[in-house]
TIDREN-502777 format. One record per residue (C-alpha): residue in three letters; x, y, z. Coordinates in steps of 0.001 Angstrom, whole numbers, plus 500000, padded with zeros to 6 digits. Each point is the difference from the previous one (the first is absolute). Layout:
<sites>
alaXYZ;...
</sites>
This chain:
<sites>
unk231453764266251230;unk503072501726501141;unk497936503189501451;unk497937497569501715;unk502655497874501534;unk501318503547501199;unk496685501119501438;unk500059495997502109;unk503575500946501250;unk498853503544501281;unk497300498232502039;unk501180497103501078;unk503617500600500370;unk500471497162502777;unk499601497795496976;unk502924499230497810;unk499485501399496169;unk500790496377499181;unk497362498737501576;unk497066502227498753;unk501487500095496003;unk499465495960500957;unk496257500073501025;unk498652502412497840;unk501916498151497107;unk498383497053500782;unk496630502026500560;unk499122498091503257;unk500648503285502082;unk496554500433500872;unk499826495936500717;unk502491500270502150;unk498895503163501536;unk496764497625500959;unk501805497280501510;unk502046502005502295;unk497528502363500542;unk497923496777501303;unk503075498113501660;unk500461503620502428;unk497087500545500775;unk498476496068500642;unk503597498765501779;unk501721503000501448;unk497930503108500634;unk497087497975501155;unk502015500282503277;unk502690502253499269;unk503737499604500028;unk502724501832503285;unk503167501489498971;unk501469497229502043;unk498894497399502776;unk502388501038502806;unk497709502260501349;unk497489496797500905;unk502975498344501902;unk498971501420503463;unk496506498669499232;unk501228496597498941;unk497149497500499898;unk497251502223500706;unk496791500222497438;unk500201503330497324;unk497530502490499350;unk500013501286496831;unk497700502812499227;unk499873501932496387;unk496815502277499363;unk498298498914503179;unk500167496299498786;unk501661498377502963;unk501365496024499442;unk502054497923502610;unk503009498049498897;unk502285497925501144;unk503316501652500399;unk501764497318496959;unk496800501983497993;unk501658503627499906;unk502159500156497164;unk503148502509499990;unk500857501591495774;unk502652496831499807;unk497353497297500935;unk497497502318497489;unk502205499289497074;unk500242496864500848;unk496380499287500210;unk499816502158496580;unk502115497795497973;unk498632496542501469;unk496459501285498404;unk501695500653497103;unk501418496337499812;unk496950498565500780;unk497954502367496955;unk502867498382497460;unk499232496985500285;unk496274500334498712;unk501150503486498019;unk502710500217497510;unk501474503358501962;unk503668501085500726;unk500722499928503154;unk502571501718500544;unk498611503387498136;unk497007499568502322;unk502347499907503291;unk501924502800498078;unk496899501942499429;unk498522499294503283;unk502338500218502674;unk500397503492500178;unk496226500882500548;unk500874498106503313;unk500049502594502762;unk499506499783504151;unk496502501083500667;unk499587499143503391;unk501867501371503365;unk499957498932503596;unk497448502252502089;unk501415499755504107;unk497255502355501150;unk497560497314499001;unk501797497206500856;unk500445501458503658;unk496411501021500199;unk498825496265498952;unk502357498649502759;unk498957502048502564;unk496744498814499407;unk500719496574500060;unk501791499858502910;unk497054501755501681;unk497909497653498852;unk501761496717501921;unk498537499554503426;unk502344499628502691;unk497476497841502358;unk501189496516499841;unk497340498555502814;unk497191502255502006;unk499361499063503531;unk496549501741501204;unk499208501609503429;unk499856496969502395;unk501413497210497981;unk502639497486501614;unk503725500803498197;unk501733497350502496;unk498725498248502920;unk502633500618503188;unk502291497241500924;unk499920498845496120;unk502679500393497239;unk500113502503498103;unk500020499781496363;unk501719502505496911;unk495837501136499312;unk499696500821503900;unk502976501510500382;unk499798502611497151;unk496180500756501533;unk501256500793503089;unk503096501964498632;unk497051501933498137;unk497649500631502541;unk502302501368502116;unk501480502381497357;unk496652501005499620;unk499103500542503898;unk503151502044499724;unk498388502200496941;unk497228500437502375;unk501845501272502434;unk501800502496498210;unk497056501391498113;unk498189500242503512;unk502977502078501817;unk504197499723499984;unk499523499455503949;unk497654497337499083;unk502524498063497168;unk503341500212502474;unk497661498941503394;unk501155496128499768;unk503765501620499392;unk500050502816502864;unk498644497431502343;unk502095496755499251;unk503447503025500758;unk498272501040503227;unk500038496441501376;unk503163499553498293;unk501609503270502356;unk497552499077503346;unk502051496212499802;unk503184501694499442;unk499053502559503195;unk499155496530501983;unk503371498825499113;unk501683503443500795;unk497912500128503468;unk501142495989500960;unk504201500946499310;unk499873503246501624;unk498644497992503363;unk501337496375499702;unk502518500816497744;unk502343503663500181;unk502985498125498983;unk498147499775497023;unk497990502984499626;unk503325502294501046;unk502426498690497152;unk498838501295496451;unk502118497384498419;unk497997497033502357;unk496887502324499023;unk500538500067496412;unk501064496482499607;unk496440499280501302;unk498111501910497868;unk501992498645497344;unk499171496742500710;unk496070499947500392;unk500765502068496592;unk502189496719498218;unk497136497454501873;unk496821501486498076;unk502833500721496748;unk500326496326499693;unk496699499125500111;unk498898502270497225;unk503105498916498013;unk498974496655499968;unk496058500893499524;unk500966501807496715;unk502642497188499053;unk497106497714500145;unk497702502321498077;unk502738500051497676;unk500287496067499540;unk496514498893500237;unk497726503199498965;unk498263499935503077;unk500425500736504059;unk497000497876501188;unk501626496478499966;unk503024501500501969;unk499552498354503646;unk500799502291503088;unk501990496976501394;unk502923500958497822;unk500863503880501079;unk502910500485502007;unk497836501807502924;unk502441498613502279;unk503352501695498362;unk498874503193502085;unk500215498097503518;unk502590497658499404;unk502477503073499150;unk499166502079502971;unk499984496881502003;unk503525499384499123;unk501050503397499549;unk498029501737503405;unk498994496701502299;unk497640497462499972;unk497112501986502130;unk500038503013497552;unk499898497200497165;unk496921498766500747;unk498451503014500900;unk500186501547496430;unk498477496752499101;unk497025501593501356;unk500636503599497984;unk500488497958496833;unk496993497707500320;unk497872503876499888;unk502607501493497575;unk499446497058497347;unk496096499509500733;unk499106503190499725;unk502090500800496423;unk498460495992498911;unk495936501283500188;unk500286498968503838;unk500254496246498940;unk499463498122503294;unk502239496718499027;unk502654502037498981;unk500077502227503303;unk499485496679501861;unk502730498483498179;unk502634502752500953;unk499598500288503451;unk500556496055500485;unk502795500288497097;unk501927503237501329;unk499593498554503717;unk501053496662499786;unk502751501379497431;unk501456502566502557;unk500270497446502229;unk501405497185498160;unk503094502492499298;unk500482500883504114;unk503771499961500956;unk500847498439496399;unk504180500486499621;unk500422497546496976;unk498346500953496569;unk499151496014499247;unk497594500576503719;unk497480501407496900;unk499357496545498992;unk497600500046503356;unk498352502719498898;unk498861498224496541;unk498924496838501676;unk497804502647502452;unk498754502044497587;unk498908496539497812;unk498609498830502948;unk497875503310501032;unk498749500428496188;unk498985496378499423;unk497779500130503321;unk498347503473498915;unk499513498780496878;unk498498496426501006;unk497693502252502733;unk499089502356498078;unk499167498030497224;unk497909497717501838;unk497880502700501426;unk498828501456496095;unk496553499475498799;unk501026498869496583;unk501053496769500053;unk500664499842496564;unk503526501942500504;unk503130497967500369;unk502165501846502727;unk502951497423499018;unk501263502653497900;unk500097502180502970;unk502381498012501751;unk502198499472497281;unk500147503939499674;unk500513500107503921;unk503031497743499337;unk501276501894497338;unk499621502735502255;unk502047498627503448;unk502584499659497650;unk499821503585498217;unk500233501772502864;unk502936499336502473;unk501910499909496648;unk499084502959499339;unk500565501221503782;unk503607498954499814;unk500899501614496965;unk498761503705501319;unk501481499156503389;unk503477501073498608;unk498689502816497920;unk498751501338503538;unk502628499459501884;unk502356501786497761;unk497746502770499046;unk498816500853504000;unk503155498828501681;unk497692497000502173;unk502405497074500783;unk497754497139501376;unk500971496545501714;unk500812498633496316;unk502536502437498967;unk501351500084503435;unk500470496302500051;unk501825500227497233;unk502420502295501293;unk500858497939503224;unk501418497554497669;unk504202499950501328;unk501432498932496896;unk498708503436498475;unk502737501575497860;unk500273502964502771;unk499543497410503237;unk503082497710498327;unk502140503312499757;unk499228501560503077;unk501249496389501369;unk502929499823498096;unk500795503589500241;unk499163500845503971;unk499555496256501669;unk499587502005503712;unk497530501872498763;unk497805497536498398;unk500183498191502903;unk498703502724502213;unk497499500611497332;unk499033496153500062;unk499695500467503806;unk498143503062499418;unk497468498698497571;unk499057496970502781;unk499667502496503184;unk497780502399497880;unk497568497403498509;unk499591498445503372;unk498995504000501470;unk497922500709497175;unk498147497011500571;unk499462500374503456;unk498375503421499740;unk497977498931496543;unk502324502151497728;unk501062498388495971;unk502520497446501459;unk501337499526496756;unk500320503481499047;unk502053500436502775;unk502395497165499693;unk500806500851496551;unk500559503458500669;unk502586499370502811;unk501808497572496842;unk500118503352498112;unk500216502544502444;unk504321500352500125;unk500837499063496844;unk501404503338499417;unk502885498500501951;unk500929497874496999;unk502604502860498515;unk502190500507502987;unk498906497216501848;unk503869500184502499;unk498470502729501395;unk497237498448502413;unk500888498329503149;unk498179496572498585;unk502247500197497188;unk503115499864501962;unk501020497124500949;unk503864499464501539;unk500431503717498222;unk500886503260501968;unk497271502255499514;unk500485503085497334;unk498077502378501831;unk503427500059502471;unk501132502254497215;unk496940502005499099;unk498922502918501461;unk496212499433502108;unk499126502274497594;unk500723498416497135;unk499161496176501453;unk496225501256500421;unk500054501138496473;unk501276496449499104;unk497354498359501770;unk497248502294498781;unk501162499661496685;unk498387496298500055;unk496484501168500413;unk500242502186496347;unk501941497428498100;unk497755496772501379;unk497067502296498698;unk501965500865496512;unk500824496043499951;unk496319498964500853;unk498757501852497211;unk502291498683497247;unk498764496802501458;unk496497500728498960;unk499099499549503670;unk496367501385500662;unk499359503273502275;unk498595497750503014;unk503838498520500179;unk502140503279499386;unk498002501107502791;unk501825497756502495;unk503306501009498728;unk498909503901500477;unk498484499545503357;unk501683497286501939;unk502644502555501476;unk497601502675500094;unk501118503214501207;unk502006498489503034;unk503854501236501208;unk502735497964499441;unk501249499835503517;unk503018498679500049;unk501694502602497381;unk497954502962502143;unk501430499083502867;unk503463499142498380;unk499768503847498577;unk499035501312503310;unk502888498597501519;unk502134501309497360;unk498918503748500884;unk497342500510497596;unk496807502188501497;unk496445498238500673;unk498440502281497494;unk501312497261497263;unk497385497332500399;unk498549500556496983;unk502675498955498212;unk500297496614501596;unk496220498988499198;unk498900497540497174;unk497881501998497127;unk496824498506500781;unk497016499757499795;unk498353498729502626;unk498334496727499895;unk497077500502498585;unk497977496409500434;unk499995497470502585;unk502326497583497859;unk502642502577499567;unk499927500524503736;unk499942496266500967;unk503303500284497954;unk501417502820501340;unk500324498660503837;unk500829496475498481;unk502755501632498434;unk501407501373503066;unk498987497239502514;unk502453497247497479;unk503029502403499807;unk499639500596503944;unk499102496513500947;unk503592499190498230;unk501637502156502757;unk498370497933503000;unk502836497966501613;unk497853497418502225;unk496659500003497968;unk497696498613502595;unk496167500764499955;unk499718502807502350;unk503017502031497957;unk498574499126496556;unk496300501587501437;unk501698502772501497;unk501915500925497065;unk497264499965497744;unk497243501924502189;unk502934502627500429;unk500303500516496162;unk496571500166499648;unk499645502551502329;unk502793501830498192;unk497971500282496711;unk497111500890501617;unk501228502828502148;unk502315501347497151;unk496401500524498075;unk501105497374497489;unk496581498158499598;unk497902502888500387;unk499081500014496747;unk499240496646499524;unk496344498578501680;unk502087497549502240;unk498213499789503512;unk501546498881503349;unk498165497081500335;unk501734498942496330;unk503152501195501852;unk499589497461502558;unk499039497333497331;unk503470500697498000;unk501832499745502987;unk499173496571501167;unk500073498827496665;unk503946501375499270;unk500747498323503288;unk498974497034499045;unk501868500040496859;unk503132501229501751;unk499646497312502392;unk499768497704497545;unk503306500754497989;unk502174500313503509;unk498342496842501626;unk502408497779502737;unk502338497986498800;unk501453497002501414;unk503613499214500535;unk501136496684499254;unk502903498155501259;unk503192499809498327;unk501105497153498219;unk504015499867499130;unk500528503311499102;unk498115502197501952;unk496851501419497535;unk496890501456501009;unk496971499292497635;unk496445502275500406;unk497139499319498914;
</sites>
């Protein structure tokens, strides 16, 4: 029995010694033998046991194949059984045996358990392989459509099913294409940017003849480009945003693009006439890149044009209210003509007016928040900003009143004689009026030193050398511009306070120098820094600068004085090749004279003496 026992422990020495001197004591070894023998191979190894089920957690939920000796079964994944759920399965057999069977249990499970090995492993190549060929297998084709059938009848809605036809047929004209030739797939591309450049060369042709202001400046030039560029920006933006929202582009009505931000910003920004002219090269722009849509190019010419000119001479940002009630008013008639004139009946164009609505109100919000963004960028001021800056209780204004009272009055006086002028001869009246508010303010840091300024005073240039009084008074020009532009003050302004002196001699201290010995030869040092005026305003401003310091000289201001003195400063300027370089004609000449005079005339009118009462006191009126 012993040598036995011994011989069981050499071959089996998994099992405890204790367990097999049990069995064969009991001489049920080859009893149990047949019941475990039975339980493996019925329960366990009838599918097969894994090391461990972690390597099924990628394919979680998915049916097993099991295949041993070319016998292949399909389980469930809760089927597959790991060596701890084997045992388990092992000794609930067992349990259930006992209760017919007068067995122990627990030698069985003793006995048993370690014949329980993994027999099965995870094969990827065949995995991959069978999912490869069931993906293969799914057909892609949701619906067919066959040569000559109706996908969507035009003017009608168009559905999720129609929509995902169409986006298929057209990927698969496109696959067409391509296989047929590269020139062939990128025709429809190469085309659309060759209409894109000829509108651009239309646009290029119409500023370089009605427009060289325009078509000479590659800030005005650029700012153009970039704005046709932000127009068709924002109407992509907001077709993707509603692709984004809803799924689809089809239900998005026309009547809600901005085409009118375009126009209304180069209305505002470049006049009213150039405005609604790139209605017109908007209208093509947009058609053209929208599969030539007729209601949309319809809609922005009437949009862009009536938009352009709802924002002509606008100087207050709340004028854009008009342009909403326009716009509304231009959309809801398209939309109500338009929509009258379609075959299907069946389509509600209520929504299209609602859109249009939504619209009038989009876009001149829209307008006014790039019109700053423009200005800044390009240096444009327009009526709005400029308005702005007339405003007298304006931080600088207040201290150039406090600071130099003569000279804000002169300015004051300044500001009315060149906005009369630059009316008269169809310049920017306002531009020039607030320039000549701005145009001395470098007088503000020494302000005792100008003849406006002093006022029951003996004048400090008795002490100066001429020299170093036309340094003084030069000096104003450079520190107005260094005050102007810590003042934020935009380029169109500064340019008054560069140019209103221009390159002119300071007379009085040239002559006070030649007198004093010094030698002809130093003009040059008695002239203002310049430049030149450079526009018609900054001209108009020039000559009203001089004619309301000289017309304070006249001692009996009558009509015939006032005229002469004015024509003979004109002619001063002009001779001295101060306006040459601005586009001032003589006929404007003749125009700014007779309107100074009658400004001049105005401020030294009669007055009448009135009696004395009492004490003797003369009142004027």
């Amino acid at each position: 029995v012993v040598v036995f026992s011994e011989k069981l422990s050499s071959n089996f020495p998994f099992v405890s010694s204790g367990a097999l001197r049990e069995s064969y004591a009991e001489k049920s070894l080859w009893k149990a033998h047949d019941r475990i023998a039975r339980i493996l191979s019925e329960k366990i190894y009838y599918t097969g046991t894994l090391q461990s089920l972690s390597a099924l957690d990628e394919y979680l939920g998915r049916p097993i194949v099991v295949n041993i000796s070319g016998r292949q079964t399909l389980l469930a994944p809760e089927a597959v059984m790991d060596i701890a759920t084997a045992r388990s399965a092992l000794l609930e057999a067992l349990n259930k045996i006992s209760r017919d069977e007068l067995i122990n249990v627990e030698l069985h499970y003793e006995l048993g358990r370690h014949f329980i090995i993994s027999n099965l492993k995870l094969n990827h190549h065949e995995m991959a392989a069978r999912e490869s060929a069931a993906y293969s297998s799914i057909s892609l084709v949701k619906d067919r459509a066959a040569e000559g059938d109706l996908v969507v009848r035009a003017g009608s809605v168009v559905d999720e099913k129609q929509a995902a036809l169409l986006e298929e047929y057209t990927e698969y004209v496109k696959r067409v294409s391509y296989d047929e030739s590269l020139l062939q797939a990128y025709k429809p591309v190469v085309l659309r940017l060759c209409l894109v450049a000829t509108i651009f060369a239309l646009l290029f042709l119409y500023l370089k003849v009605f427009r060289e202001d325009i078509f000479d400046s590659n800030p005005k030039l650029l700012a153009t480009l970039l704005i046709f560029g932000l127009n068709l920006v924002m109407i992509q933006g907001l077709e993707i945003l509603s692709t984004e929202l809803s799924g689809q582009r089809w239900n998005l009505s026309v009547y809600l693009y901005p085409v009118a931000l375009a126009p209304i910003l180069l209305g505002v920004l470049f006049g009213t006439r150039f405005g609604v002219v790139s209605s017109f090269f908007s209208a093509i722009l947009i058609g053209s890149l929208h599969r030539f849509s007729f209601e949309l190019t319809l809609f922005c010419v009437f949009a862009g044009s009536v938009g352009a000119y709802s924002v002509a001479g606008v100087r207050q940002r709340t004028s854009f209210y008009r342009t909403i009630l326009y716009l509304a008013g231009v959309s809801t008639a398209l939309a109500l003509i338009l929509g009258s004139l379609r075959l299907d009946a069946s389509v509600d164009f209520m929504h299209d007016i609602y859109y249009g609505l939504a619209g009038a109100a989009l876009t001149p919000i829209l307008a006014l928040g790039f019109l700053p963004l423009f200005e800044s960028l390009f240096g444009f001021t327009t009526d709005i900003t400029l308005l702005e800056l007339s405003d007298l209780n304006r931080p600088l204004l207040r201290r150039l009143a406090l600071e130099s009272p003569g000279t804000y009055h002169h300015s004051i006086m300044v500001g009315a004689l060149s906005e009369s002028a630059a009316r008269s001869i169809g310049a920017n009246s306002l531009l020039a009026r607030v320039g000549s508010y701005y145009h001395d303010i470098g007088k503000m840091e020494i302000p005792e030193y100008f003849i406006e300024n002093q006022i029951g005073l003996k004048s400090k240039h008795d002490q100066l050398t001429p020299t170093m009084s036309a340094i003084i008074l030069a000096s104003h020009v450079k520190k107005g511009r260094q005050t102007g532009e810590e003042a934020d003050l935009p380029d169109a302004v500064l340019n008054f306070i560069d140019e209103h002196h221009g390159t002119m001699v300071m007379s009085f201290f040239y002559d006070k120098a030649l007198k004093q010995g010094a030698s002809p030869d130093v003009e040059s040092e008695f002239r203002y820094p310049g430049p030149r005026p450079q526009t018609k305003e900054t001209a108009v401003v020039m000559l009203a600068d001089s004619v309301e310091a000289a017309s304070r000289t006249l001692e009996d201001p009558t009509p015939a004085r006032v005229d002469s003195l004015i024509q003979k400063i004109i002619d001063s300027r002009y001779h001295s090749g101060e306006l040459e370089e601005c586009n001032l004609t003589l006929a404007d000449l003749a125009k700014i004279r007779k309107s100074f005079a009658q400004i001049i005339n105005g401020v030294f009118h009669q007055r009448i003496r009135y009696p004395s009462t009492g004490a003797a006191a003369v009142a004027r009126v």
